[in-house]
Structures are given as structure tokens and as C-alpha cells.
Residue, then its C-alpha position, 0 to 999 in steps of 0.5 A: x571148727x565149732x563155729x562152722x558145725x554151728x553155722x551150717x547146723x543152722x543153715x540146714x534148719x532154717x533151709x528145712x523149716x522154710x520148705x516145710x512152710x510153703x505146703x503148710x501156709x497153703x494148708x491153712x490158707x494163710x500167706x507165706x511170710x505170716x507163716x514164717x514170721x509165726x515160726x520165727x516168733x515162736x521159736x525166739x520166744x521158747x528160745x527168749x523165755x526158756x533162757x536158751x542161747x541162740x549161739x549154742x550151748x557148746x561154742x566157746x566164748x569167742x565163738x559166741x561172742x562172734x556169733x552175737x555180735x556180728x552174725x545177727x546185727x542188724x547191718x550185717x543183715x541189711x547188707x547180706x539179704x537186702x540187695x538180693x531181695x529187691x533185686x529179684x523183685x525188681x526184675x520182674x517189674x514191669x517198668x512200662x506199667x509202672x510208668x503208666x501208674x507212676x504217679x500213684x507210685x511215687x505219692x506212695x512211696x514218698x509223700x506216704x512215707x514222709x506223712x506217716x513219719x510226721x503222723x507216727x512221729x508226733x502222736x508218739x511225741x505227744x504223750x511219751x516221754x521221748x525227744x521228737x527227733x527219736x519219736x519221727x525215727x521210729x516214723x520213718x522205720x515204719x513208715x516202709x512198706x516191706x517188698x516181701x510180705x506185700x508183693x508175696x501176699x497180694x499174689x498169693x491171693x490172686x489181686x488184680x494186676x493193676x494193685x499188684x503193680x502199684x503196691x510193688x513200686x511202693x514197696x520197692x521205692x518207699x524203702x529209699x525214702x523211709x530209710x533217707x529219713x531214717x539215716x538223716x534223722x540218726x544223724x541228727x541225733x548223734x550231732x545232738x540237734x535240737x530239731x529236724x529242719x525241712x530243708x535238711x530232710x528234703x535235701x538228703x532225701x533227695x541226694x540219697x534217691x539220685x544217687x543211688x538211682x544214678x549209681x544203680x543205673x550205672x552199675x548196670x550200665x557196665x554190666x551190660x557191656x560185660x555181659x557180650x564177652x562172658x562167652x554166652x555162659x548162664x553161669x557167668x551171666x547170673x555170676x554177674x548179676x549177683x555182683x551187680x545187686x551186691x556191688x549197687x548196693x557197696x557203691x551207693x553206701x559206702x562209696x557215695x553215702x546214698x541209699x543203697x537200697x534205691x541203687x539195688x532197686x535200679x540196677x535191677x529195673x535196669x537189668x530186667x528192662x534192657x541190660x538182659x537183652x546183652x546176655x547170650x539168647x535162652x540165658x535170660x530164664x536161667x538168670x531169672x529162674x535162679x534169682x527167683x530161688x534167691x529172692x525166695x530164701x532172702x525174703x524168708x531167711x531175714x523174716x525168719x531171723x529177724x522174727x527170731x528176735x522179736x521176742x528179745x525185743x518186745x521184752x523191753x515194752x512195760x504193759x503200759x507201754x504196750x499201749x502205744x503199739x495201738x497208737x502207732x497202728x492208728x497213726x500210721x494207716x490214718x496217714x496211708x488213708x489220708x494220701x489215698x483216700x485224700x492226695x490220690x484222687x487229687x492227683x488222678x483228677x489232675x490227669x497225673x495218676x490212673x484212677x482208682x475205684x473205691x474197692x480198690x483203695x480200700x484194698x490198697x489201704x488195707x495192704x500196708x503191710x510190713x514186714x522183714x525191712x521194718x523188723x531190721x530197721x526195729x533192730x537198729x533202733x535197739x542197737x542204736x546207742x544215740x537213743x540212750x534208753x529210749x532205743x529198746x521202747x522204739x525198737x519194740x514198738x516197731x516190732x510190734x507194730x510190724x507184727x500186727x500188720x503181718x498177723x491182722x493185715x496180712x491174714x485178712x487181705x485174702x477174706x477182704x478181697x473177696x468181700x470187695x469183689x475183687x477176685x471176680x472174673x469181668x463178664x469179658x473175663x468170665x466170657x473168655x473162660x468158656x471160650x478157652x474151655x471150648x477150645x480145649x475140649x476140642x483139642x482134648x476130643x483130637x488128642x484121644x482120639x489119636x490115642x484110641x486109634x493108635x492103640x487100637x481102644x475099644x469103639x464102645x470106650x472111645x464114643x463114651x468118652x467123646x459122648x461125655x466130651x461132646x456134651x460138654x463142649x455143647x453146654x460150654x458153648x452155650x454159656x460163652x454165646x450167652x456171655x458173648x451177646x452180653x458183651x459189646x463188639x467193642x469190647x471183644x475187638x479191644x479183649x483181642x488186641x489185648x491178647x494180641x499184644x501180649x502175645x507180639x512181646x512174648x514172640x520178640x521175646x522168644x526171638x531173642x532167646x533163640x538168637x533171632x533177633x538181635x539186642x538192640x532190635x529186642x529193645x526197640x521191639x519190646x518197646x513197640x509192643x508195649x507201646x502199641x499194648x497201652x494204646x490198644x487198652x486206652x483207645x481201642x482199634x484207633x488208638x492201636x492204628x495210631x500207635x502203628x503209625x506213630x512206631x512207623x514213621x519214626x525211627x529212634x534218635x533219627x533227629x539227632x542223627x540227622x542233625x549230627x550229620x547236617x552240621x558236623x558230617x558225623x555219618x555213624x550215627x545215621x547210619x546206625x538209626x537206619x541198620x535198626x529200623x530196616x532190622x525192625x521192620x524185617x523182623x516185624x514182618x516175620x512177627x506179624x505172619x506169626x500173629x496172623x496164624x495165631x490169630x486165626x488158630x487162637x484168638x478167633x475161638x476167644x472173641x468170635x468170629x467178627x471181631x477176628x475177621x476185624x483183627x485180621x483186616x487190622x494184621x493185613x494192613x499193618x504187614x502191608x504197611x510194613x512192607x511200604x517201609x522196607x521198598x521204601x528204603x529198598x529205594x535208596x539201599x537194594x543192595x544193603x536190604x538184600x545183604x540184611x534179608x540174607x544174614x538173617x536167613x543165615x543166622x535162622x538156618x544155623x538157629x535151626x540146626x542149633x536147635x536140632x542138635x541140641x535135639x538129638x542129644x536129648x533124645x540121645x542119639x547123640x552123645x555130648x562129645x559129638x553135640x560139642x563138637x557140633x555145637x563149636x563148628x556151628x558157633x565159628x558159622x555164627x560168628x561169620x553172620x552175627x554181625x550185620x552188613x554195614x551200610x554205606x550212606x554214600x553221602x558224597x556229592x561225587x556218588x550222588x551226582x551220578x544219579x542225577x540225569x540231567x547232569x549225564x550230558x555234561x563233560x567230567x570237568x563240568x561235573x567236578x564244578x557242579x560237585x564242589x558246589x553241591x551240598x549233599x542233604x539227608x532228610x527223615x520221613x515225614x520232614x518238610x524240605x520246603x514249606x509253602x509260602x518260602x522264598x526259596x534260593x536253593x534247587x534241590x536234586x533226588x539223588x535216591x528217595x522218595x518225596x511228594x509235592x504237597x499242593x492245592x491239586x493232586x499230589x505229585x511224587x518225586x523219585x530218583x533223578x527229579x528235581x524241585x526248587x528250580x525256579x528259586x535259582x532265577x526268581x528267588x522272591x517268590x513264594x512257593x504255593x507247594x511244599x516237599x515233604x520227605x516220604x522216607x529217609x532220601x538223599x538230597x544235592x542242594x545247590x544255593x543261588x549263590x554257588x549256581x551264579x558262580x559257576x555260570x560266570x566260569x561255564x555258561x553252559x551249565x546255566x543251559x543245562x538247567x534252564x533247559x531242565x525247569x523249562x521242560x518240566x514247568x512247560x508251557x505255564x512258564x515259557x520264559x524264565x530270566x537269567x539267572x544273572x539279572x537281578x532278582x526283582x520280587x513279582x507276583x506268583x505264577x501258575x507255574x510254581x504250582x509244579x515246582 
């Protein structure tokens, strides 16, 4: 029992001190973990010098020894604290800006670390009395940057979100290949090799990253399966994720020997960038709202206990020792200024990485600071019995060299960026500011004035009070006129699509938690939103319309599933990519009235009246052409795009009224029992309409011929011939069916669809019931001066050469059929065509295949 009243004794404290620390840290206007850290340090070391006990002065010999050896070892604080730590931290990470700066990233977090372990490594190695592979162990340990102190520093300081994203991809990433190196060259060790070869390093590092990344991404895989049958509980949902963070990291380490750490990492990206998107809607806050509180006492929990036994291990450095603390600090940011002020403006003059301005690396160089991870890996050093008694001198140096970076680094980044400029608003910024002053202040005059009349205020205190308003509203309307003048209409138009942007993720978003908009449809969304944010910031207004075009005339895996369809019949997938994209562009629809509103309520005040007249040009157009694509499959599938319009005003009228209950027992004329009950009948009405309508392709030769109105005057018999012979084709927006300049042998028949034929004069639209490539089944030599591009996704009935001559060999009449059919629609430019049956000689190209 004693060891338990200990346990939670010590919990309670750690508990009490770390809350104690975030209003104190920003009292002295120092970061969170250099606060902690000093705490710890000072603590261990009255505990150190003071020859206290640090499992307790009234615990038995067991006790004591189970407390020493098994509560503060340095596994059993990896595997405790570590999984939730970078799980948090991943799942706020923007996997799209990270993409966009991923190759500054990755030559952060793994050329860096390999460099720094070589620089360490050998300066150690030169003038200590240590083996080389012991001396590139104690590089590897430092080499990392910790997640905590970085990523927690920089946005205490208000950094620029660009550095913010990059330092958290280093210091999420850089762990996997400092801590690779670390294992492989302890394993070195323990085989008492001579020497590390590089083949040996690159090869574990490698199969250390990929299967960690692999086992992380599959972890999170399964649970987004598990997340549907979980009853749309947040309870069971954030259960889940807790095992996803402590399972990534069991699997890669103990089941494939990789980095756990890099398996934690990914499943964590996974499940913040799609895996949520499973989970029952308003449940995502929940989670992230609780692995915040997670992340927030893993991060200061290991830096607290870890600094507890600084002290413990700075006891082994000699004062001529303690020299090498200044070596290791010099070698290892000689190393990170040599990868960003040397290897960085390589890779973005090769296009490969976004540049950097100079403030910036100097920032970014200045931010290499370690922390908690670096203090474990410092603990194993100490720990490690293949070091012999070189293990407590590198243990200590790493704690030292952790301890500077934390009180000098850390201390001081705050002081260096605002040196550099960096926490100054751009004049857009300082332009945007007032605007959203003003608009406030106009918002603020209505709310009190409300309020006067409502409780009946005194005339004279309410016109003081709109006096003082009005005053200031003119003086902040001044300054941002000012401010506009001095930015360019280009760069208001770019401000406002920026905010646009953002504001089109955060409405799918929202979507989403209130059941709107469905998983699969998030994602795709999500993805265009982002997609049209990095064009909008890359190439303005243009690069904004391209990227609209681009999400519009594509839909996700159609290729695939038109190719899939073409050569093995498999209709499922086809039929999926088609129920997204008409789900899209309803959904779109509804956004972008959103966004019309927002802009004109919102944006217009920010970035001045032209530029908001130009976005709502940019808004109207893009709905219309949202609304050409939805008429465009509407074509093909009326009945299908009214059952899908009618779900999705069904699952919005039971939002609604889930929504209205849940108002009405906050504002308690309610009570649970009947909100309960309510709540049940309205899940069974949901579970009626969650799932859409299917949608029938109605690809077979027997439903499509009877759309084909030359074919209507043919006997039954007739059409059952023509139908074995018909081979039906499913074409994608924007593909060619025929190209200019083919000899073609195939005639083809628009079943349902859209397509235009393409040619020197004006282009001529095919819809249900045309047809083309008529001449191709008597005149097969010659080239077509047209092609036929598909407008949208179009069924089509094709017919060979071959099978049109047999069937007019049993039934002649069907040759007159569509003899009669390409003569009255090529007219007078090609009176007669020769039988079919006649051999085919090439000719010269006529005016009349200008039609076909």
C-alpha cells in the first residue's frame, strides 16, 4: 500500500507544480518547458546534493528498489510518455503545408541529424579518451530536436506559421533517424564492432523509417474501420485513439523492430488528416480537446521527471570534463548552420524546397533546441552497460548540452525574433487589422445600442458612449484607407481569397461535425479547399480559377474505374467515383452560397469594396459552373440526382431538429429522459436516410438501346441482333472518343450524355440519341478531319466494322437503317455512300466527314 500512497503522492505534486508553472512562466515571460526544466533541475538537485531519496524515506526495500528500478528507467519513460506526446503533436499537423515544405522538412530531419551525429561524434572523438562508435552514439542522441520544447516555444512566442510548420515536421520526423542511428550504433556496440559502416547505418535507418511509417499507417487504417461501429460515442472514439498511439508504437518496436516513434508520428498524421473523418460528427473536438490535455502532461510530466535527475547525471562530468559541454554545443549548430545556411539554398534554388528569407534561417537555426527526448536518450547513455565507463561522460554531456539549449536557446528566441522583425504584422496584415477594428466597432455601436433601448439607458450616457465609438471608428477608418492605398489591388484580391479559402475548410469542417456532409465527401472537399488555398497563394486569382477547373473536371480515381469497367465489367467502382462527385458538387453548391454571404458580411469590409466586387464575380461564376456539372450528370441520371438532393434535405431537416433538441434541454425546458428519447426516434429516422441512394449505371446494351431513336422502328428481333453486337463504352470528362486524323471502323451511339465534336468550324454537340463515326463502318480508310471529346461522364454503344458486316449478311435491312441515318445527317455533302459490303479502298478525304 505504501508504494501506491507514494505513487499518487508524487503524482498529485507533479500535477500541482506543472499547473503552478503556466501562470508563472508567462509572468516572467519565459516558455513553458525552460520553466519546467528549472523546477525539475532545482528539485533534483536539493534532492542530489541533499542526499534525499527520491523513492521515499518511508517505503520498504522492495518498494524502493521497484521504484528505482522500474518507475524512472529510461524505457519505461519512452514507452509511458513518448507515444502520447507525438501523437498530439501530429494531429494538429497540417500534412498539406507540410507537403508544401517537405523538402526542407525531410533535409531537416534527416540529412541534419546524420550531419550533426558526424560532427558531434568526431569532435568528441578527437580529443577524448572515448571509442568513435561511443563518441557518433552521443551525436545521435543529440542530434534530435524535441517536439515539445520546439514546437511549445515557437508558439509561445508568436512565430511565423511558416517556421512553426517546418521546426514541427523536423521535430516530429528527426526523432526516427536520430533515434535509428542511436539503436544501430548500440548495436554495434554490444557486437563489439570495430567501426559503423555506412551501408549498415543507411539500411537500418531506412528499414527503421518504412516500417514504422507502414505500421503507424496501418494501425490507423483499422481504426478508422473501428471508428463507424463505436455507436458515434466520443468516449469510445477518443478509447480508440489512445490505443492507436500506444499500439503504433508496441507494433513497430517489439513486433518489427522499427522506430516506434516514426509509427506513432504516422498514425497520428493519419488520423488527423482522414481517419477522423470516420468518427460520429461534433466528435472530433472532443478527441482533440482531450489529447491536447494528453499531449499538455506528457510533454511536462517527462521533462519534469527527467530533469529530476539532471543533476544525477551532471554528477559524473570531471571540471575538465565539463569542457567538452562547449564542444558539443559548437559542434552540433556548426552542423545545423552548415544544412541550413549550406544544403537549404541548394535544394530550394533546385525548386525542391520554398525559400527561406535570411531572418528566417537565422531563426530557424537558433531553434534547434532540445529537450525531454534528448534528456531519455542522455538516461540510457547512463544506463547502458556496453559503454563501460564511458556511458555516465556521454550521458552527462547530453544532459548538459540539453540544458543549454533550453536555458540559452529557448530563453532567447522570443528576444531574437523580435530582433530579426519577425513578429511585425506585413503592411497587408497591419491594413487587415484596422479593417477588423472598424468592423468590430461597428458591431459594438449596434450591440449597445440594442442594450440602451432595451433597458430604457439614459439618452445623454448612451450618445457619450456612441460619441467616444463614432470617434474612434473615424480615426480607425482613416488609418486603414491609409493602409489600403499602400497596398496593391492584387495583393487585396489575393488577402481575400486567402481568407476565403480558410473560411470554405472550416464550413466542410463544420459540415461534418453536424452530420451534413459525409466521410468520404469531407475528404474530398477538404482536399479541394486546400488545394484551391495553394493556388490562390502561389498564383492569385488565376491560379485560384485553374485550380476550380482542375477539382471540376476530374473526379478522384475515375481512370482507374473507367479502365477497371472497360476490361473486366467491374461497375462498382465507377459507380462509387460518380455517387462522390455529384455528392461534391452538391455539397459545393451549398458552400459557396455560404461563402457569397460571408463575403459580402465579412470579407468586403477587410479588403475594400473592388476587390469584394471581384470575389463575388470570381464566387458567381464558380456556382454556375458547379451547376453545369450537376445538369451535366442530371443528363444521364434525373432520377438518381433527385433521390441524392432529396436525402440530403432529409438528413438536414433530422440535423435541425437534433439540434433543436439538444437546445431545448440546455435551456432546460427539457429534461434528459424526454431529450433521450427524442434524441433515439430521431437516430432510427437517420439510419432510414444515412445511406445515399445507390445509383444503377444501366450499362447494358438491352437498357441503352432503347434510347437510340434510329433503332425505334426496328422489329424486336431485329434489336436483340443489334444488341449482341453493341459493345457498351463509359467515357470520363474531357476524354477523347475519336481523335482527328484516325482511321476509325467503329460507329458509336449517345445512349445519355454530353459530347462536341471538335473541328475546323464550329463545334457541334452530340446529346441522347446522336450518333457519329457512321461513315467509319463504309469507308473505313479514311482519316477523320474532327474528334469527339466527352463533356461529361456519357454512355456509349459502339459497334465495330466487323460485327455491323455480319449482321447485314443475316438482315440487310438493318444496313438501310443506318445507311438511311448517315445519309440524313451527312446530307447533300455526301450523297452516296457505298456498300458496306464492297471492299474498303482508301480515298481522298471528303467534305462531308467535317460532320461526322
Amino acid at each position: 500500500m505504501h508504494i501506491v500512497v507514494f505513487a499518487l503522492s508524487t503524482l498529485v505534486l507533479a500535477l500541482v507544480l506543472v499547473a503552478l508553472m503556466v501562470p508563472f512562466a508567462r509572468r516572467i515571460g519565459l516558455p513553458l518547458p525552460v520553466t519546467i526544466a528549472a523546477v525539475g533541475l532545482a528539485a533534483g538537485a536539493a534532492a542530489a546534493f541533499g542526499n534525499v531519496s527520491l523513492a521515499g524515506m518511508n517505503l520498504s526495500a522492495l518498494d524502493r528498489w521497484f521504484v528505482e528500478q522500474v518507475a524512472f528507467d529510461s524505457s519505461s519513460l519512452l514507452f509511458l510518455f513518448l507515444p502520447p506526446l507525438l501523437f498530439e503533436m501530429a494531429l494538429s499537423v497540417n500534412v498539406r503545408r507540410l507537403i508544401d515544405d517537405l523538402g526542407g522538412v525531410m533535409l531537416m530531419a534527416v540529412v541534419a541529424v546524420v550531419v550533426a551525429t558526424a560532427f558531434v561524434g568526431l569532435a568528441v572523438w578527437a580529443v577524448a579518451p572515448v571509442g568513435l562508435v561511443a563518441c557518433l552514439v552521443l551525436g545521435a542522441a543529440v542530434a534530435t530536436t524535441d517536439p515539445g520544447a520546439v514546437i511549445t516555444t515557437f508558439r509561445e512566442i508568436g512565430a511565423p506559421r511558416r517556421l512553426l510548420v517546418i521546426l514541427e515536421g523536423e521535430s516530429l520526423l528527426n526523432d526516427a533517424a536520430a533515434i535509428a542511428i542511436f539503436t544501430f550504433l548500440l548495436s554495434l556496440l554490444a557486437a563489439q564492432a570495430e567501426a559503423p559502416t555506412a551501408a549498415g547505418v543507411i539500411l537500418g535507418f531506412l528499414y527503421s523509417f518504412g516500417a514504422g511509417a507502414a505500421a503507424g499507417l496501418a494501425v490507423a487504417w483499422v481504426a478508422a474501420r473501428v471508428f463507424p461501429v463505436l455507436g458515434r460515442s466520443a468516449l469510445a472514439e477518443m478509447s480508440m485513439t489512445m490505443a492507436v498511439a500506444y499500439g503504433a508504437y508496441l507494433v513497430a518496436d517489439l513486433w518489427l523492430g522499427a522506430s516506434g516513434v516514426v509509427s506513432v508520428v504516422f498514425a497520428g498524421l493519419a488520423t488527423g488528416s482522414w481517419g477522423f473523418v470516420h468518427m460520429g460528427p461534433g466528435n472530433w473536438n472532443t478527441v482533440r480537446a482531450v489529447w491536447a490535455q494528453t499531449g499538455f502532461w506528457a510533454n511536462s510530466m517527462i521533462l519534469l521527471l527527467v530533469s529530476l535527475l539532471t543533476p544525477w547525471m551532471l554528477s559524473n562530468l570531471t571540471l575538465a570534463q565539463a569542457g567538452l559541454v562547449v564542444l558539443v554545443y559548437v559542434a552540433a549548430f556548426a552542423a545545423r548552420g552548415v544544412v541550413i545556411f549550406g544544403f537549404l539554398p541548394v535544394l530550394e534554388r533546385l525548386g525542391h524546397a520554398a525559400p527561406l528569407s535570411q531572418p528566417q534561417r537565422i531563426l530557424v537555426f537558433w531553434g534547434g533546441v532540445r529537450g525531454s527526448v534528448t534528456l531519455i536518450l542522455a538516461l540510457a547513455l547512463v544506463q547502458m552497460p556496453g559503454l563501460g565507463t564511458a556511458g555516465p561522460v556521454l550521458g552527462a554531456l547530453a544532459a548538459a548540452f540539453t540544458l543549454a539549449t533550453l536555458f540559452f536557446n529557448a530563453t532567447t528566441l522570443a528576444i531574437l525574433t523580435s530582433r530579426l522583425g519577425l513578429d511585425q504584422l506585413s503592411p497587408a496584415d497591419l491594413a487587415l487589422r484596422e479593417r477588423i477594428i472598424a468592423g468590430s466597432l461597428d458591431r459594438v455601436r449596434s450591440v449597445i445600442t440594442d442594450i440602451a433601448r432595451a433597458r430604457t439607458l439614459e439618452p445623454e450616457a448612451l450618445a457619450a458612449v456612441e460619441t467616444a465609438l463614432g470617434q474612434r471608428r473615424r480615426e480607425v477608418e482613416a488609418r486603414s484607407e491609409a493602409g489600403s492605398d499602400r497596398i496593391p489591388f492584387g495583393e487585396r484580391l489575393k488577402l481575400g481569397l486567402a481568407i476565403l479559402c480558410g473560411q470554405e475548410a472550416r464550413l466542410v469542417r463544420r459540415g461534418f461535425e453536424e452530420g451534413a456532409i459525409g466521410p468520404r465527401t469531407t475528404i474530398r472537399m477538404r482536399l479541394n479547399a486546400e488545394r484551391n488555398a495553394d493556388a490562390a497563394r502561389t498564383g492569385g486569382r488565376q491560379g485560384y480559377v485553374e485550380a476550380i477547373e482542375q477539382a471540376l473536371n476530374s473526379a478522384a480515381g475515375a481512370r482507374t474505374a473507367v479502365i477497371l469497367h472497360r476490361w473486366l465489367r467491374w461497375d462498382r467502382r465507377l459507380r462509387e467515383v460518380i455517387e462522390l462527385k455529384l455528392s461534391v458538387l452538391l455539397e459545393s453548391d451549398r458552400v459557396i452560397r455560404a461563402l457569397q454571404r460571408f463575403c459580402e458580411d465579412t470579407v468586403a469590409p477587410m479588403i475594400g469594396e473592388d476587390a469584394a466586387k471581384n470575389l463575388a464575380e470570381l464566387l458567381e461564376w464558380r456556382l454556375k459552373r458547379v451547376h453545369e456539372e450537376i445538369d451535366a450528370i442530371e443528363l444521364q441520371y434525373p432520377a438518381y440526382v433527385a433521390a441524392l438532393e432529396q436525402a440530403l434535405i432529409a438528413r438536414a431537416a433530422i440535423r435541425r431538429e437534433r439540434q433543436q433538441y439538444e437546445r431545448l434541454h440546455r435551456d432546460g425546458v427539457i429534461g434528459t429522459e424526454l431529450r433521450d428519447d427524442l434524441i433515439r426516434r430521431l437516430d432510427r429516422r437517420e439510419r432510414a436516410v444515412a445511406r445515399p441512394p445507390r445509383l444503377d449505371l444501366a450499362l447494358s446494351p438491352e437498357a441503352l438501346i432503347e434510347k437510340v431513336s434510329i433503332f425505334a422502328d426496328l422489329e424486336p428481333a431485329q434489336r436483340r441482333a443489334i444488341c449482341r453486337r453493341l459493345k457498351p463504352r463509359f467515357t470520363m470528362p474531357g476524354e477523347v472518343v475519336v481523335a482527328e486524323g484516325d482511321r476509325g471502323t467503329d460507329m458509336y451511339f449517345v445512349a445519355s450524355g454530353a459530347l462536341e465534336v471538335r473541328g475546323p468550324g464550329a463545334s457541334i454537340p452530340l446529346a441522347n440519341g446522336d450518333f457519329f463515326g457512321e461513315l467509319a463502318l463504309f469507308m473505313p480508310f479514311r482519316r477523320r478531319r474532327t474528334s469527339v471529346v466527352s463533356m461529361g461522364f456519357c454512355r456509349l454503344l459502339r459497334l465495330t466494322r466487323r460485327d455491323f458486316l455480319r449482321l447485314i449478311r443475316k438482315d440487310p435491312a438493318i444496313e438501310t437503317v443506318i445507311r438511311r441515318a448517315a445519309e440524313s445527317q451527312l446530307g447533300r455533302e455526301f450523297p452516296v455512300i457505298p456498300p458496306a459490303s464492297e471492299k474498303a479502298t482508301p480515298d481522298k478525304a471528303t467534305p462531308a466527314e467535317a460532320g461526322e
